[in-house]
Structures are given as structure tokens and as C-alpha cells.
C-alpha positions, -999 to +999 in steps of 0.1 A: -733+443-345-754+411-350-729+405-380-700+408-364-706+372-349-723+355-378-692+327-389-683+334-431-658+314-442-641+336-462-603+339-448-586+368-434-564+389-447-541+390-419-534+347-422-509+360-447-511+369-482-506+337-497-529+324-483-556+348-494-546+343-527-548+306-522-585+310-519-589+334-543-577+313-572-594+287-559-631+302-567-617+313-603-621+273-612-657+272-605-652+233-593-689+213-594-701+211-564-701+177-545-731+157-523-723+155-487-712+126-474-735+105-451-731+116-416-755+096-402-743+079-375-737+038-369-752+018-345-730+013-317-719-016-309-720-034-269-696-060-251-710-094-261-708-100-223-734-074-214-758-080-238-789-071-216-774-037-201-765-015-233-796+004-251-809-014-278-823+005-313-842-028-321-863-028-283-862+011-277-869+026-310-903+048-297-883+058-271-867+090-273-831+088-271-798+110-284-799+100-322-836+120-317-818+154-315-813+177-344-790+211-343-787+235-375-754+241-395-749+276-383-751+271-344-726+241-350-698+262-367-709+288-348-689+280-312-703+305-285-672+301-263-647+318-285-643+357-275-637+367-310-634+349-341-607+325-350-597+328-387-574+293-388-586+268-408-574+239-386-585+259-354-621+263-370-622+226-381-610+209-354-614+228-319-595+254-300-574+224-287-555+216-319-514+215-313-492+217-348-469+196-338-438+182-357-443+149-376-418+120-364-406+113-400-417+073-411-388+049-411-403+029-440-401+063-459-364+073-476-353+108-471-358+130-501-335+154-510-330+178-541-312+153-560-338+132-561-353+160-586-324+167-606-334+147-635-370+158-636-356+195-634-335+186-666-366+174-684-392+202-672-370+231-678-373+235-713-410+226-710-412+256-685-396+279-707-415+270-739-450+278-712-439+309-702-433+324-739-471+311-745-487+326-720-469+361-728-484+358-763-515+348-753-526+372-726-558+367-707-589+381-723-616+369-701-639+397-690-649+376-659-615+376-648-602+408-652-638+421-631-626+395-605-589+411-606-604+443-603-629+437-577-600+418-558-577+447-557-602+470-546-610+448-517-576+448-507-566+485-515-601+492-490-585+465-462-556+484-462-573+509-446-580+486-417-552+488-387-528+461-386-535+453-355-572+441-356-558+417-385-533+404-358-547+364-343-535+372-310-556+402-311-571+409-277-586+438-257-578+420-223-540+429-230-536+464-219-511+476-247-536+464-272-561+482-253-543+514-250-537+511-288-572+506-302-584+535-273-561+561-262-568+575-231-558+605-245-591+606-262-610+601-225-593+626-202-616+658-186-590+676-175-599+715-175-605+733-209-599+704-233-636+683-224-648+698-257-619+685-277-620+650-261-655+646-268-646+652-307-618+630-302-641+601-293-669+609-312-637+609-342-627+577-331-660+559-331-665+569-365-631+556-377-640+523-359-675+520-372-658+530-410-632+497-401-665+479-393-685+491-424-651+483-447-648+445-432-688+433-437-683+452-471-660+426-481-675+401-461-708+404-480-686+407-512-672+374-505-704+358-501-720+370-532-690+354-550-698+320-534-735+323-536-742+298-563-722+269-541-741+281-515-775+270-528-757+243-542-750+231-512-786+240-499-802+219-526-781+191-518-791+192-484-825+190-488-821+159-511-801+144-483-830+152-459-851+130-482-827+100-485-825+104-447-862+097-444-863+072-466-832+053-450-849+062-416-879+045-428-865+015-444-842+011-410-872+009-389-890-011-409-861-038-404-855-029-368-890-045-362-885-075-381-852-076-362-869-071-331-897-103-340-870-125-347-846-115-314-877-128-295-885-158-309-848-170-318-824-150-302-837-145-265-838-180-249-806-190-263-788-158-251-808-166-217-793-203-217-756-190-224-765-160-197-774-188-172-743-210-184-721-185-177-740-170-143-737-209-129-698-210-140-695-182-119-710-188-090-687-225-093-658-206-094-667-182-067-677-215-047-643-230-053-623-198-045-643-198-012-637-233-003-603-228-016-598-199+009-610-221+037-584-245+031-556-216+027-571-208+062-564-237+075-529-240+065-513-226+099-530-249+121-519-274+097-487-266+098-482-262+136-498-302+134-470-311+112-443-295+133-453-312+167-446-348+154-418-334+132-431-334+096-409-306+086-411-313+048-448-324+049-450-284+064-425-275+036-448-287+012-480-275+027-459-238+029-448-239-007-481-248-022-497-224+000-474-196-010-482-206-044-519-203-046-517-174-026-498-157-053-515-173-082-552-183-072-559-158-047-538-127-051-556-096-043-576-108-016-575-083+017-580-107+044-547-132+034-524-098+028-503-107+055-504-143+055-472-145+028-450-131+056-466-148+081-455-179+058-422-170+053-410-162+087-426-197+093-407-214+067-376-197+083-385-210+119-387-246+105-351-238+093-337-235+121-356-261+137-347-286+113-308-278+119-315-285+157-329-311+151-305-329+129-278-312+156-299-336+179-300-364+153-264-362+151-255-362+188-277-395+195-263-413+166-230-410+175-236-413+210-252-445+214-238-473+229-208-485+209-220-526+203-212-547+169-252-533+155-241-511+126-274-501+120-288-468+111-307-451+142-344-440+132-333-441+092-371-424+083-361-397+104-325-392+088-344-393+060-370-366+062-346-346+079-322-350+047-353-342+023-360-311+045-325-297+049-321-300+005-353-286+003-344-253+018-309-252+001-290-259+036-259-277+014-237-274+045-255-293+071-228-320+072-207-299+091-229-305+114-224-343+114-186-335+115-186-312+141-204-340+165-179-365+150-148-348+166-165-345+199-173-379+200-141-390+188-124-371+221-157-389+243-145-425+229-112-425+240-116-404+272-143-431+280-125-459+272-094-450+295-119-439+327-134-477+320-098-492+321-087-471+348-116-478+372-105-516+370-069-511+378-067-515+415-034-502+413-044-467+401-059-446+427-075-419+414-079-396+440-041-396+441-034-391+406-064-367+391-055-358+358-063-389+333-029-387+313-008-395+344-037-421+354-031-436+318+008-433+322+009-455+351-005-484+333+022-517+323+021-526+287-006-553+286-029-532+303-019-499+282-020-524+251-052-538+260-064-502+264-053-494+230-069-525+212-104-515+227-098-479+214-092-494+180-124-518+182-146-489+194-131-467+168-136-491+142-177-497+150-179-456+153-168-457+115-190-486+104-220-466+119-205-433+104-204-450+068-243-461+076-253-425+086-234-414+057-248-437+030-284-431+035-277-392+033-262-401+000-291-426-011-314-397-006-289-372-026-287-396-053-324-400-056-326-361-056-304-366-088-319-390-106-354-374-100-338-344-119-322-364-143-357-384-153-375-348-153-352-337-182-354-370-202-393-364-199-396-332-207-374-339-240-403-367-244-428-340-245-408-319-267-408-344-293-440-352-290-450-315-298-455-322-329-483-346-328-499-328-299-503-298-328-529-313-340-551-320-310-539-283-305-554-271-340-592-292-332-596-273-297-586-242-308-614-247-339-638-257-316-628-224-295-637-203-324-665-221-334-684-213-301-684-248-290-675-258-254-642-279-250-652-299-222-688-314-243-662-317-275-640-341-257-665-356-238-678-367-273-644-381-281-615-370-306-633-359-342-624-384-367-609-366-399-643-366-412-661-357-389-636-326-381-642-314-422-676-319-414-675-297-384-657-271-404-677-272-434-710-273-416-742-253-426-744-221-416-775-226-396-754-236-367-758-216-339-727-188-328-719-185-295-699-159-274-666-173-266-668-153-228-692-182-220-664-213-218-656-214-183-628-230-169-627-268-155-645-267-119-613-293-108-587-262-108-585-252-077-583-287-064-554-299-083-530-271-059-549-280-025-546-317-028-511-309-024-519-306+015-525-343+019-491-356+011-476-373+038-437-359+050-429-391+066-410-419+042-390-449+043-365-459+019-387-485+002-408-454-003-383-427-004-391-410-040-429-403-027-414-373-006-392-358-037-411-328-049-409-310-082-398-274-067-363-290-050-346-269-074-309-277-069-289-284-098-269-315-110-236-296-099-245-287-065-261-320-060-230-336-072-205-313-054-224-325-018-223-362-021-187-356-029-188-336+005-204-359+023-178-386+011-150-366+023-166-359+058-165-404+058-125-402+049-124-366+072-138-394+102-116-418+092-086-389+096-101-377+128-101-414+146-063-416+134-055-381+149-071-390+180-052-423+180-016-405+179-027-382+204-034-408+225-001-426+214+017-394+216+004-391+253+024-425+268+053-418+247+065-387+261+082-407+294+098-423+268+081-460+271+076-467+237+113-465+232+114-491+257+095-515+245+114-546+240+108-564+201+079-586+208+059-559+222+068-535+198+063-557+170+025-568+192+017-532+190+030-527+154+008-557+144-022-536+164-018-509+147-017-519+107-045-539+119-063-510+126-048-493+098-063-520+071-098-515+085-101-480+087-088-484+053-114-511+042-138-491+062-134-458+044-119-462+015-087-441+014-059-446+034-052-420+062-015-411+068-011-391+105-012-426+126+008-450+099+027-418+102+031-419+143+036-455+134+067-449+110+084-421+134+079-446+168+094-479+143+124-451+132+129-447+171+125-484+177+152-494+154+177-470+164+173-480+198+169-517+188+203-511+165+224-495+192+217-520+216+227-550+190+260-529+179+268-526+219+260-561+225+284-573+197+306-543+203+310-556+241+308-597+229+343-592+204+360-567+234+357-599+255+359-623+227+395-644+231+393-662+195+387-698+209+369-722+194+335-722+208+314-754+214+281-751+192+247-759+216+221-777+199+199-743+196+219-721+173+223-759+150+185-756+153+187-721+141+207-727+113+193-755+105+159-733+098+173-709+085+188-742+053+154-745+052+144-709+039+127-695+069+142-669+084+131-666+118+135-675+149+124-707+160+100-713+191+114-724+220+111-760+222+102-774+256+130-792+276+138-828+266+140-856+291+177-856+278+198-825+266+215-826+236+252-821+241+269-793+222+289-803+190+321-792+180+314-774+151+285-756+135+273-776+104+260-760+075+245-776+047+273-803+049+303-779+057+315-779+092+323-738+106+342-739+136+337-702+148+338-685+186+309-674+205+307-641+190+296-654+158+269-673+173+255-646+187+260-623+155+241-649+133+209-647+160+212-613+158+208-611+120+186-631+123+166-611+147+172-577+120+152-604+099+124-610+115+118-577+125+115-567+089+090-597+084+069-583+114+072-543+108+070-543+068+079-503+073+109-505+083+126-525+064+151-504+044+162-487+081+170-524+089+188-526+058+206-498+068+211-507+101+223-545+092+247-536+070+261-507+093+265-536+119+279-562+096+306-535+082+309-530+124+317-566+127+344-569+099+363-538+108+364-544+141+374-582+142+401-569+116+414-546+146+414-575+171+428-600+152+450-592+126+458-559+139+463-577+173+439-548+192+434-582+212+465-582+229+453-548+247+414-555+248+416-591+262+448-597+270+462-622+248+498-627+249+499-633+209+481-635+179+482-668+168+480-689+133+449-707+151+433-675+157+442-660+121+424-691+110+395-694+134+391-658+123+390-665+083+363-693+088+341-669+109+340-643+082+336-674+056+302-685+075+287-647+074+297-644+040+280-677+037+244-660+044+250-630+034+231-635-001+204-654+022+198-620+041+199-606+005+170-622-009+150-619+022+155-581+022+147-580-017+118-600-018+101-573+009+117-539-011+101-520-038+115-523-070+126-486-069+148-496-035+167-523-050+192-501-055+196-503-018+210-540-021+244-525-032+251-524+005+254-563+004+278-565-028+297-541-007+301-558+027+307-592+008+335-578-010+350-566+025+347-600+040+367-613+007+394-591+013+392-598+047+397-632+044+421-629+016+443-609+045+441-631+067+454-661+043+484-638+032+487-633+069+493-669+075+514-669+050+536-641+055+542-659+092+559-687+074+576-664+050+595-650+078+607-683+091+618-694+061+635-663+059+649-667+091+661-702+088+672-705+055+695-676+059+712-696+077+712-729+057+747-742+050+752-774+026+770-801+044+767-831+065+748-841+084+718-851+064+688-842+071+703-805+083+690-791+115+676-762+091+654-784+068+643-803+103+637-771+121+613-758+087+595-794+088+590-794+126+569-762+120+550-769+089+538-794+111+522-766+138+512-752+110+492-783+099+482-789+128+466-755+136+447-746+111+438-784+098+406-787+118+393-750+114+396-749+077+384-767+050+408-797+033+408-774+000+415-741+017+441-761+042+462-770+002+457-736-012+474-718+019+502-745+017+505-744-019+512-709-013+537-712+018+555-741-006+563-712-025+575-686-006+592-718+004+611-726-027+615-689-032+640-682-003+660-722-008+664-708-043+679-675-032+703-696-009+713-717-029+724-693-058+741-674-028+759-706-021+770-713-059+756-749-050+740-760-090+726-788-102+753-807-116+749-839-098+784-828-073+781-840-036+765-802-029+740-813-050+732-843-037+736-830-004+706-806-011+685-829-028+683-849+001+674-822+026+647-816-005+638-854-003+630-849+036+611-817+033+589-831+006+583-864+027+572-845+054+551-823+041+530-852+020+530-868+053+504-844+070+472-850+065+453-839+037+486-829+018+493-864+003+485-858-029+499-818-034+521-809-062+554-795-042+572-791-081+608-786-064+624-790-095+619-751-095+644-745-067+672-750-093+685-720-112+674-731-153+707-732-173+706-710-203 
């Protein structure tokens, strides 16, 4: 049974039939046999680092060790932990814990397919054919062969024999069905009567079993008497391999002591040197983590230092670093694995405090005694707070800044009026509690004086808010430039890449050479000579390990120096507290200094809100709208004032109080309009178109105004003597004789005037409003006078030619400065309201047609006397007729009313044109009396009436020299 567990390597029937016949065509080719390879095994090889610790062949070669022990072929193929015998090749070969697994096809590898053979098909086809046909003629003769055939088909027709099942790999008596197969226990049972048959039965079946046994080492034997020859082939090989082995074994030790000679007088002190090198670098960096660790230790302490005299980016700094050697330098240490939290909920504390504390910061700025010192309070303090706050990314902490500005804002003026009340006796404030009614009580000067201290303390609040803002943007701007000059000089290094390769290319040599950096630059760069040198050296030159090249002992230092900066700055110094990790980008630095310029124009906007509030506050009795001009214009002036230097202050221009500004001037010239339009609406009710005596003020007026300043003139003390009033108002030469409505409308206008020159806003409403009262004016001196609304209104018995006239020359001297008030309102509009001046071209054509009225007034009154008399006019004696006297007698009134009202040329014009209508209706008569020019006694009758018409009328003054032509009074003869 012995053989049933001896290993053959014949294969089993039952791996399949092809590949039984596999092997047996295999031993029909008789191969030469082949010399082992050499199995001897190599030297194995240590870490270069623990040179001393692995077994060494060269020291230890009497020693016993594992290469000393020897096992025979047939206990290694022969594994004692198989149950039965495995008959796969790979199995066998490789261990019971071989997997066939599926190959991952390559993807270097194309997939090949059948077509890929086509063409060699076509060519071996024929070839095939042509083989086939010879080896049916020539049929094998070999005797050796046909013995083998035979012998081979015996084998298998006695195999046959043999149960499937034992030929089955998964064969196994632990399974019970195979069990019950192999041994029925039909062969076992003892049941009454049938012992003696069982006991055949298993005596049967241990013969059939011991014939399958005899059958399988029959063919096993079989099998090795074929391969017998290789067999002690392979034998014979081995014992010359034994021999080469001893010699090789021989000739290895022989070099292993000459090895072992030279490792002890070359080899062993330098390894010890570069043992000690490397065992001292150690122990450095093992001193330097320690001392490092001592300093991370101390970093809380340090911290809490920093904190109590407000360091907060010195603590930032110490933080940061600490968090970063922590992570980099001393991760994995147990004793600091809590102390990143511990850091980070402390880096979140000094958040918060440093938003109190620029809350704090913010609230004593702003605070502080309003004087003229613009300064900036505690600007190192702004300024490490500023570098804090960007340091921990809190963008928004100018809201901050502008929350405490709109508080303050509210304090100023609340402040101011509790100072201005307390000082008004008047004012009792236990009467009247609330501060609006305290402020309400106040006169103009004192309210105006209010206002104007408002304004001034307003003004310094934005002056120190600019400050405060302006060093928050210094130290963003710095921020930005630091980033900008990091990019430029890291482009620098970029381009110098290049050259640095080559520095690059020496230490990296030098690395691989076994030298140590820090002694080759310590001798100073390699000349290129020196470097070929180096490279082409002898080979004598010692190797060394490259494990030994420690790291510079400064390492750890570079990160803790980091702990000594200083957080407090001043802006000489500033850029000493920018540090490399502020990572905020261009944009977002950008973006807040824009912010923080708009919180200066939102403070600007604030101080005007606060302002209209206040303004809004007195006006709601109404006293704004009762200001009278010089006030208003006082607190107009006060205002644009402030206006300008907010403006000059900020830089933008804030709307909401020139806004107020605009709606209170809209009020004050509606009020101030109405109250001019009742004044003249009330002075020509009462007006009884008289000439007026001029007094030597409104001459002074005019006279200014001939002198292109429009405006008021001051009033001049009292002379010792008063100037007497004149007769008529003289301008520029011309004499206006005009009533006292007039006077007063040409101070008024005058007034409108002004009022633009002092409240620049408002000038197209006074436009507006002087044209509306100039139109006011004409129409309704055209109802009184010509459309006698005078005989009503004042109670004038009739409408005279004195008033008609006195009426004319009025409207002639505000026509005269109408284009005066013209330019003065154009030289103060934009050019896009010029289209506003139509308004003048209007009310001067008005005037003109006005006038023109009034002249064909005058002369329509003389019209209808001549009508009158001339109807009457009879041609007989005596001569002059009592008609022609009666016409002359009021020519004369005529004359003599309008003479000294208008001027000598208008005085001919209107004349001229009454001669006609004179001539018109003596014509008419005289063609109704038949009386002709024929020189009869009718004739000469009329031409002496003529004669004393024409005599008289060149008698008046002024009229001596008019052209009467009375030759036209005589019908033309045809």
C-alpha cells in the first residue's frame, strides 16, 4: 500500500483523453535530455540603512544557518498534506492554492480573429492535402512504434476495467454517496440467514478492489519503465551538478574570506563614520522636534499675552503658524491632538473680539468731542484692527462703522439743540418736555444760529469720517499691492527657472554621487571643470548610502521664528504686519475699498437726511413759508454752503437736502409771488392814473440798474438835506413820467431779480412767476384804463386822453427793461432752458399792442369829434367858422395833455395820424357840399378855414415843423 503514495508522474487517465495522448506522443520523440538549471539560491540582499542587523554570509559562514539544510527530490514532490493524490499538472507544480483564473486580455495586443488566418489557410491547404496523400502511401513501419501502440492500447483496454469514479478529481470517501458507491452497505448487513452471503460479498469486493489496485501500479510501473532511461539521465545529471555545487561552494567561500578581510580593514570604519553621521543627525532632529514642541507649548500662554494688550494679529500670526507646524512638523504626536481645536475655537474668540473691539473703536471715534482736529484717533490701533479683521476674511466690518455713523448723526443734532435750548431763557423746559416743541419755539436768528452750528459740527464729523475712512483704505491698498508684487515676483522666479536648472542638475549629481550637499556648497559652486572632473572621477572614490544626508538642523526654526513678529504697526511701518497667508483676492480687495468709499458718500447722505429731518421738524407750523426774503435767502445761502462742503468733503453730491432745499424755495416763491401779484393787484385797484412825483430812491434804483447791476441798492443813510422828488423818472436820457404803481412794479422786478441772483435754484420758477406778473400787469391796466374798469374800481368820473397817455408811457418804460430782465435771466439758465426766454418775446409783444391801442385810442377820441363837428360844417361867412375854431380849440387839449407825458416824436406821430382822420372827414364834407377847387368864393372860403387850422396846429409846440399836406382834402380831377 506503500505504492499507493509514492508520487509518478505519469498522468491520469481520467484528466481526459487528450491529454493522455498528449503525453504519450510526447515520449515517442525521445527528446535529449537537458541539465538542470542552477537552483542555488542568491544572497539576499539587506536595507542599506541596517547594515549591522541582517545576517551576513561573509561574518557567519561557520555558523550554521538555513542555506545548511538539504531535503531529497521525492519528499519535496511528495506533499504529506494531500488526502489522495492530485493528478493536475498546475496543482502538482504550483500548490493546492492555484486559481485558473481568466486573463484580462492586453490592450497593446489587437484582437485576432479568423480572418486574420484566411490567407494562410489558402496557402496551407493544398500543402495539407498533398501531406495527407504521403503519409497514406507511406505507412509507418517502425517496429518500436507499433510495440508502443500495442502496449498503449492494452493499458488502456486494462484501465477500462477500473470504475469511473476512482478516475473522477473530486473523488473523495468523506462524501457519503461516493462512499456508498465504492462500499455498499448491502455488502455489510447481518441480518438473519444472509451473514454467509455478506461475508462472500465483501470478501468479493476486496478482491475486485485489490484487482483495481493491481491493474493501476501495473501501468504505473509500465509507465516508468518507459521513462527509465530519462530517469538516470536525470540522475547522472544530478550528480554532476552535486560536483559543480561543491566546487562553486568552494570557490564562494574562498572569496567570502577575502571579502570578509577587506570589509574589516576598508569597509568597517567608514560604514561606522556614516553610522555615527547619521545616528548624530538624528538625535539633532529629535533635539529640534523637542525644542520645537516646547515652543508649540508655549503658544497659548503666548497668545493670552498678546490678547491682554490687544495684539490680535500678532495672536493671528502666532495661531496660523502654530496650526501650521502642528500639521506639518509635528503631526502624529499624542500629547498636541487636541491642541488644533483648542486653536481654532481660539482663533474664533479673537473674532469676535476684534468686532467688539472695532464696535468700540468706532463708538469713541465718532464720539469724541467735535473741535476743528481732524485727526485720526489711535491710527496704530485702526490699523491692526484693519489687518486683523482682513486677515480673518470679515469683508463686512464697515457696517459696523456705518451703523455707529447714524447714531451719531441723531446724537449731533439732538446735542446741539439741548445746548441751544439750555441758553434760551425764554424756553423753559419743564414746561415744554418734548425737544421738537422746545426747538419750535425758537425766533429765526436763534433757530438759524442753531442750524449753522449743526452744519459746522456736521461738517468736522465728515472730515474725521474721511480720516477714519482713508487709513482703512491705505491699509486695503497696501493689502493689494502686497499681492500685486507677490505675482510680479513669482513670474521673476519663473523665468529664472531656467538658470536655476542647472544649480538644480550639480545638487542632484552630487545626491547620487553620495556626497553631502551642505559640504558641496560650503566648498562653493563647481566651476565647469571642476564639475567634469567630479563626474569623470576615478573610481576609487568612496560610495556612500544616500539615507545618510540629513536635513539642514535650521528647519524647524525658520516656522517658530514666526512667533517673534510684533502685531503692533504704524503707518511708516505698516507693510511689516502684511503676512503671506492674507489670502483675499484682487476682486474682493477691490470690491471693499469701493465699499468703504461708499460708506464716506452713505455719511455724507446720512448728515443730509438728518439735516431735512431737522428742517422738516420747524417747518410743519408752517414758519419757513414765513420767512420774509432776506432770511430766506440767509438760510438758502446756509444751506448751499453746506451743500458745497459736504460736497468738497465727500466727493459726490448728495441730493435729499438740496432736495428739501428746492421743495421749501418752490414754497417760498409761491408765497413770495402771491404776495407781489396782491400787492400790485391792490396798488392798480387804488391806482387813479396821475402822474406821480419820482423820490430820489427809485432814480437811485434805476440809475443802478443803467449801470448793469441788478439789485437793490443799500439803504444809504439820511443826508443832512433830502433830495426833493423830480417830476419825472429819467432813464438813460429819456424822461418816463409814470404813476406810483409803476414805481413800485419796477422794485418789484427788481426784487424777482435779485432773488434769482441769491437762490440760483429757482430761477426758472421766477421766470415763471415774473412773467405771469408782468402779463398780470398789462391785462389788468388794459381793464382799468382803456376798458375804463377805473370808473368802477376807483371812481373816476372819465377816462381821459391824459390818462390814455400816462398809461402808454408806463408800459413804454417796462418794455424798456424788459430785455434787461432778459439777459439777467439768461445769463443764470442752462442752455437747454433757453427756450424758456420765449416768455419775454411774448409779454413784449403784448406791451406793443398795448401801446399801439392805446395810440389808436387817442386817436379814435378825436376821430369822433371831427366826426361830430364837421358834420355840421357849412361853407360861409364868417371866417374863421365856429367849426374850424371849435376843432383848433381842442387840438389844443390835446396838445396840451399828452405833450409833457410823451415823447416830442411820439407827440408828431399821434398827430400826424389825428391830421388824418382829420382831412379824411373835411374831405367827405366837402364832396357832400359840392364845394371844389376851382378857385369860386366856396373855395376860398374853405381854404381860409384850412389856413387857420394849419396855423394852429404848427403853433403848438413841437408841431412846427409837421407836414399837414392839405392839398389832399380836395377831390383829384380826373
Amino acid at each position: 500500500m506503500a505504492s499507493r503514495h509514492s508520487s509518478s508522474p505519469v498522468p491520469q487517465p481520467n484528466a481526459g483523453d487528450a491529454f493522455f495522448k498528449k503525453e504519450l506522443e510526447a515520449t515517442k520523440c525521445f527528446r535529449p535530455t537537458q541539465s538542470l538549471p542552477d537552483v542555488c539560491p542568491k544572497e539576499p540582499t539587506g536595507d542599506p540603512s541596517n547594515l549591522c542587523d541582517s545576517p551576513s554570509l561573509v561574518v557567519d559562514q561557520h555558523r550554521w544557518t538555513i542555506y545548511h539544510s538539504k531535503v531529497n527530490l521525492p519528499a519535496a514532490l511528495n506533499d504529506p498534506r494531500l488526502a489522495k493524490r492530485e493528478s493536475d499538472f498546475f496543482t502538482k507544480t504550483w500548490g493546492v492554492d492555484f486559481v485558473d483564473t481568466e486573463v484580462t486580455p492586453s490592450f497593446y495586443l489587437p484582437q485576432i480573429t479568423k480572418e486574420h488566418f484566411a490567407l494562410y489557410q489558402q496557402e496551407i491547404t493544398p500543402r495539407e492535402k498533398v501531406h495527407e496523400r504521403g503519409k497514406d502511401v507511406c505507412a509507418a513501419k517502425d517496429p518500436l512504434d507499433r510495440t508502443l501502440l500495442h502496449t498503449h492500447d492494452k493499458s488502456r483496454t486494462d484501465l477500462e476495467q477500473v470504475p469511473k469514479i476512482f478516475m473522477k478529481p473530486d473523488f473523495a470517501l468523506e462524501d457519503s454517496l461516493t462512499f456508498n458507491a465504492v462500499l455498499p452497505w448491502s455488502h455489510f448487513s447481518t441480518a438473519g440467514g444472509k451473514g454467509n452471503r455478506d461475508a462472500a460479498s465483501s470478501r468479493l469486493l476486496q478482491e475486485k478492489l485489490s484487482h483495481y489496485l493491481d491493474i493501476v501500479e501495473v501501468n504505473i510501473a509500465q509507465q516508468i519503465s518507459l521513462r527509465s532511461e530519462a530517469f538516470f539521465h536525470a540522475m547522472t545529471s544530478q550528480h554532476e551538478l552535486q560536483d559543480y555545487l561543491r566546487k562553486t561552494s568552494q570557490a564562494v567561500k574562498l572569496l567570502r574570506e577575502k571579502i570578509s578581510k577587506i570589509d574589516q580593514v576598508m569597509c568597517e570604519g567608514s560604514l561606522r563614520v556614516l553610522r555615527l553621521s547619521l545616528t548624530r543627525n538624528n538625535c539633532v532632529k529629535a533635539y529640534n522636534k523637542l525644542k520645537l514642541m516646547a515652543t508649540v507649548h508655549q503658544t497659548q500662554p503666548m497668545v493670552q499675552l498678546l490678547l491682554s494688550t490687544s495684539e490680535f494679529v500678532g495672536a493671528l500670526d502666532l495661531i496660523s503658524t502654530t496650526q501650521e507646524v502642528l500639521q506639518q512638523e509635528l503631526q502624529g504626536i499624542h500629547s498636541f491632538r487636541h491642541l488644533g481645536s483648542q486653536l481654532c475655537e481660539l482663533e474664533k474668540l479673537i473674532d469676535k473680539m476684534m468686532i467688539a473691539e472695532f464696535a468700540t473703536y468706532a463708538r469713541n471715534d465718532l464720539n469724541r468731542p467735535l473741535e476743528e482736529d481732524c485727526h485720526v484717533l489711535e491710527e496704530e490701533r485702526l490699523v491692526s484692527l484693519v489687518f486683523g479683521l482682513l486677515k480673518q476674511r470679515k469683508l463686512n466690518f464697515y457696517e459696523i462703522y456705518g451703523d455707529e455713523m447714524i447714531i451719531t448723526a441723531k446724537n449731533i443734532i439732538k446735542q446741539c439743540v439741548v445746548d441751544t435750548v439750555s441758553q434760551i431763557e425764554e424756553i423753559d423746559p419743564e414746561v415744554v418736555v418734548k425737544l421738537a416743541d422746545q426747538m419750535r419755539m425758537m425766533n429765526f436768528p436763534q433757530w438759524f444760529d442753531l442750524l449753522k452750528n449743526i452744519f459746522s459740527k456736521f461738517t468736522i464729523f465728515l472730515k474725521r469720517i474721511k480720516a477714519t475712512l482713508n487709513t482703512i483704505r491705505s491699509v486695503v491698498f497696501l493689502v493689494l499691492d502686497k499681492n500685486q508684487k507677490t505675482r510680479e515676483l513669482e513670474d521673476t522666479l519663473q523665468k529664472s527657472s531656467a538658470k536655476d536648472s542647472t544649480v538644480d542638475s550639480e545638487v542632484a549629481y552630487l545626491t547620487h554621487e553620495g556626497l553631502f550637499i551642505s559640504d558641496a556648497f560650503a566648498a562653493g559652486p563647481l566651476a565647469p571643470g571642476e564639475a567634469a572632473a567630479q563626474r569623470n572621477g576615478s573610481p576609487s572614490s568612496e560610495p556612500c548610502s544616500s539615507d545618510s544626508v540629513s536635513e539642514p538642523e535650521g528647519t524647524t526654526d525658520s516656522s517658530s521664528s514666526k512667533e517673534q513678529t510684533s502685531s503692533s504697526g504704524t503707518p511708516a511701518g505698516v507693510e511689516m504686519m502684511i503676512s503671506d497667508d492674507m489670502k483675499l483676492t484682487d476682486l474682493e480687495l477691490v470690491r471693499l475699498a469701493n465699499n468703504i468709499q461708499e460708506l464716506l458718500y452713505n455719511a455724507s447722505d446720512i448728515c443730509h437726511d438728518r439735516s431735512v429731518k431737522f428742517l422738516m421738524a420747524r417747518a410743519k407750523d408752517g414758519f419757513l413759508e414765513k420767512l420774509n426774503s432776506n432770511e430766506f435767502v440767509a438760510l438758502s445761502r446756509l444751506m448751499e454752503g453746506f451743500i458745497l462742503d459736504t460736497e468738497q468733503v465727500c466727493g459726490r453730491r448728495s441730493m435729499s437736502l438740496r432736495g428739501a432745499l428746492q421743495s421749501q424755495a418752490n414754497r417760498f416763491v409761491n408765497r413770495f409771488h402771491e404776495e407781489r401779484k396782491t400787492k400790485l393787484s391792490l396798488l392798480l385797484d387804488n391806482e387813479r392814473w396821475k402822474q406821480a412825483e419820482v423820490p430820489a430812491e427809485f432814480q437811485d434804483l434805476v440809475d443802478s440798474v443803467s449801470d448793469g447791476r441788478i439789485s437793490l441798492p443799500d439803504k444809504k443813510p439820511a443826508a443832512a438835506e433830502e433830495r426833493k422828488p423830480a417830476e419825472f423818472l429819467v432813464v438813460e436820457g429819456q424822461k418816463y413820467a409814470t404813476v406810483g404803481t409803476v414805481l413800485l412794479l419796477i422794485r418789484i422786478i427788481l426784487e424777482y431779480c435779485q432773488c434769482v441772483d441769491n437762490i440760483p435754484s429757482i430761477t426758472t420758477d421766477m421766470l415763471t412767476r415774473l412773467s405771469d406778473l408782468l402779463k398780470y400787469f398789462n391785462s389788468r391796466s388794459c381793464q382799468l384804463v382803456l376798458g375804463a374798469g377805473a370808473l368802477q374800481v376807483v371812481g373816476l368820473k372819465t377816462i381821459t386822453t391824459k390818462n390814455l397817455a400816462l398809461s402808454s408811457r408806463c408800459l413804454q418804460l417796462i418794455v424798456h427793461y424788459i430785455p434787461v430782465i432778459r439777459a439777467h435771466f439768461e445769463a443764470r439758465l442752462q442752455p437747454k432752458q433757453f427756450s424758456m426766454l420765449r416768455h419775454f418775446d411774448h409779454i413784449t409783444k403784448d406791451y406793443h399792442d398795448h401801446i399801439a391801442e392805446i395810440s389808436a385810442k387817442l386817436v379814435a377820441i378825436m376821430d369822433s369829434l371831427f366826426d361830430k363837428l364837421l358834420s355840421k360844417y357849412e361853407v360861409k361867412a364868417p371866417v374863421p367858422s365856429a367849426c374850424f375854431r371849435n376843432i383848433c380849440k381842442q387840438m389844443a387839449k390835446m396838445h396840451e395833455a399828452i405833450y409833457d407825458l410823451l415823447p416830442e416824436e411820439q407827440t408828431q406821430m399821434l398827430f400826424l395820424r389825428i391830421n388824418t382822420s382829420y382831412k379824411l372827414h373835411l374831405k367827405r364834407q366837402l364832396a357832400h357840399l359840392n364845394v371844389v377847387n376851382d378857385g369860386g368864393p366856396l373855395n376860398g372860403l374853405v381854404t381860409s378855414d384850412v389856413a387857420f387850422y394849419t396855423g394852429n396846429l404848427q403853433a403848438l409846440k413841437g408841431l412846427n415843423n409837421l407836414d399837414l399836406n392839405m392839398a389832399e382834402i380836395w377831390e383829384q380831377k380826373r
